[in-house]
N, C-alpha and C positions, 0 to 999 in steps of 0.2 A: 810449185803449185800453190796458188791462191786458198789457201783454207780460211779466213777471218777477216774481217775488217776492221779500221780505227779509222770512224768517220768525224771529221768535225762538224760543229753546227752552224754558227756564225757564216749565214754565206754560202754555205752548203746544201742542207736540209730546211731553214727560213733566214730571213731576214726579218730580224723585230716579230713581229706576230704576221709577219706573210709568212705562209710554205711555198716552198720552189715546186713548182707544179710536178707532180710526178715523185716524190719524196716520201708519201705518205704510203703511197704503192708496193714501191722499193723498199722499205722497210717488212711490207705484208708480205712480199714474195723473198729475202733473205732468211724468215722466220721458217715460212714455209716448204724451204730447201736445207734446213737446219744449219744452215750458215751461221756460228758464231759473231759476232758484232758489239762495240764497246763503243759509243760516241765519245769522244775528250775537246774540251775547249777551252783554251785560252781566257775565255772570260771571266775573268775571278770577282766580277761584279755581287754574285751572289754564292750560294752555296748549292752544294751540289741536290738536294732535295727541291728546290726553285727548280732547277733544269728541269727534275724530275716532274713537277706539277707541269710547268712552262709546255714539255713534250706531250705529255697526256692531254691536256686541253688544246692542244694545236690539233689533235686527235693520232697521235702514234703512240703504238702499242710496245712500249718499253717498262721496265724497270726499271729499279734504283742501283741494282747489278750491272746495270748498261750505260753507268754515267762515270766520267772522272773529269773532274775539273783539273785544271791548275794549280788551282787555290786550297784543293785537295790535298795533291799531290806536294804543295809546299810544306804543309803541315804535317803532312807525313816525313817529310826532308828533316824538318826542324824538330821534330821528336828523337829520330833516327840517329842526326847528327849532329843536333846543341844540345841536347838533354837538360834539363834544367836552368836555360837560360830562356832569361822574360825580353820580351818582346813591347815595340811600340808600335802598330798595325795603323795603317792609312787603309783602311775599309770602308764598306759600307756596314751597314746594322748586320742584316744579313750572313755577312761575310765574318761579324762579329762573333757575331752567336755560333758560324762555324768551329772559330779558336776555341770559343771556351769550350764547346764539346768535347774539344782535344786535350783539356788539361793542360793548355800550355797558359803562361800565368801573364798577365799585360801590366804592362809598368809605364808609367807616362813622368816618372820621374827622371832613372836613370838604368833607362831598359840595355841591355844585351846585343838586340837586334831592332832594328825599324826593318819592317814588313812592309811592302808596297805592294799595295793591289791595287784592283781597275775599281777605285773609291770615287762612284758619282756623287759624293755628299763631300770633297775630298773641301777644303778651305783654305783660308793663307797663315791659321794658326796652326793649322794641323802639317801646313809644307813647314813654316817655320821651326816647329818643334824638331821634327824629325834633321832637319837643315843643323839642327844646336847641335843632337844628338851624335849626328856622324861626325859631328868634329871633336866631339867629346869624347869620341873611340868607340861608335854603335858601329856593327857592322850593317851590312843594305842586300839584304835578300828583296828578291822581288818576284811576284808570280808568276811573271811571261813579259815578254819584249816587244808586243804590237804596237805600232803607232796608230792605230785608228782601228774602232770594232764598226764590221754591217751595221746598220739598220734597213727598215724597211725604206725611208728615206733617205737613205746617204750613206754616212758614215759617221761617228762622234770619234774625238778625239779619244786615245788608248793611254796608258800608262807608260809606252818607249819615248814621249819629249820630260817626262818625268824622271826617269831614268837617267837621260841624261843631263838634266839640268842637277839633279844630286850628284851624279860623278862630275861632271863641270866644278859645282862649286866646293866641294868637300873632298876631291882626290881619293874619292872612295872607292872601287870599283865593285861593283852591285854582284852578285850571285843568283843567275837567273834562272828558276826551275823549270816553268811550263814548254812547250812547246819550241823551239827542236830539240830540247833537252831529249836525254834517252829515259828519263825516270816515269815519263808520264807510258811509254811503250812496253817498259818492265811491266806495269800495273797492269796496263791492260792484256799481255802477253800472259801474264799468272791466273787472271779472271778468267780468260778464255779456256786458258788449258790448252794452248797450241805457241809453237815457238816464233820467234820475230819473224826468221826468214818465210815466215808460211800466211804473215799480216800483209796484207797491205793499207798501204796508208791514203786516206781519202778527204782532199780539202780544197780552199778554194784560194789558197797563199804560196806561192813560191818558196816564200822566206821563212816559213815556220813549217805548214802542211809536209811540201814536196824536201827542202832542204832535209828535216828531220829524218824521210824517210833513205835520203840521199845515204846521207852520213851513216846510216843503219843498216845499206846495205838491202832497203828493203825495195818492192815494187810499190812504186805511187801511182796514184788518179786525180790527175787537177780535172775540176769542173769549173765553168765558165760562168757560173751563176753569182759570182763573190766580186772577190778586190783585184782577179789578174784577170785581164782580155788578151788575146793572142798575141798582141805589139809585145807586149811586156815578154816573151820567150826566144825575143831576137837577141841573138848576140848574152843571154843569161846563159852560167854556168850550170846551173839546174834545171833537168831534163829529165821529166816526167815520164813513167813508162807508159801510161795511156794519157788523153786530152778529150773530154769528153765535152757536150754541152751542158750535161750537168746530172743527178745520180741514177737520173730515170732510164739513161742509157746505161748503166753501169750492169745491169744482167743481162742482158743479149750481150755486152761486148765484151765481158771479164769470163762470165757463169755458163758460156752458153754451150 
């Protein structure tokens, strides 16, 4: 039985500053069935307090208890499991100010780790640095493995041709937290207070969204408001336990 959701956003619930029509709704009627719910996204653009603004003025009625980024979740990784090793972060400002909150120390000299996030401010000093640094023995954590994030317009380019242009050049191979990873689903599985097999998972990607949930055993809902349209489920190994038009049918069809 469905007790929770982990909804993503990107794609999902808006694109850029549109909401997917019916999103805002669905949110009003999850609260008001006591249905637990944790949005998590991929986007490590910013930090997780932006989401928090970002959802409040799009007008959904969340908290900062109902948000976990990636970029979160790496931070958390990298406390957990380097402990005192510094860091060279490809961020944005934003995303900056997230680290230091965490106490983790940044070093542009001869850091530990390069940290790759989804850095819109990203440069060709700031690839090259990081470029010296994995051949000089940095290890390459990275926040998530999207090749391209929604917007309301399209799509922008993601931090996945990044990824691989550093393991191309450097034979490094990156260590990637966000999303299918299982660490962003512990998180949200402990906030809720209810066990994986009882989350479902809700997004609008094959390859991150529905895989993540694959691999965990869990029950997914791709919505068609994002980056997969129907062609894309021919002949793919990942197979979605509902296929919706997008979250505004998700309570008549999962809840009802």
């Amino acid at each position: 039985m469905i007790k929770g959701l982990v909804i993503d956003m990107d794609g999902t619930i808006y694109k850029g500053m549109y909401v997917i029509p019916g999103a805002k709704k669905f949110i009003i009627e999850l609260k008001e069935r006591g249905i637990p719910f944790v949005f998590i996204t991929n986007n490590s653009s910013n930090n997780r307090w932006y989401y928090y603004d970002k959802l409040r003025k799009l007008g959904f009625d969340v908290n900062i208890e109902n948000i976990l980024t990636s970029g979160t979740a790496t931070l958390k990784y990298i406390k957990e499991n380097r402990p005192g090793k510094t860091i060279y972060p490809l961020g944005t400002e934003s995303y900056i100010k997230e680290i230091k909150g965490y106490g983790i120390q940044i070093n542009d000299k001869n850091p530990d780790i390069v940290l790759l996030s989804f850095d819109k401010s990203i440069t060709y000093e700031k690839i090259n640095n990081a470029y010296q640094f994995l051949t000089s023995g940095a290890e390459l954590i990275a926040t998530h493995p999207d090749d391209l994030c929604p917007t309301e317009n399209g799509y922008d380019v993601d931090i996945g041709p990044f990824i691989s242009m550093f393991e191309h050049l450097t034979n490094v191979k990156a260590t990637i937290i966000g999303k299918p990873n299982r660490l962003l689903l512990n998180m949200a599985s402990l906030q809720m207070g209810i066990k994986l097999n009882e989350i479902a998972v809700v997004g609008d990607r094959l390859y991150t969204d529905m895989k993540m949930a694959q691999d965990n055993g869990m029950p997914s809902i791709l919505v068609l408001t994002g980056e997969t349209a129907l062609d894309d489920l021919k002949d793919n190994e990942i197979g979605p336990t509902y296929i919706l038009e997008s979250v505004a049918d998700i309570i008549k069809t999962v809840f009802h």
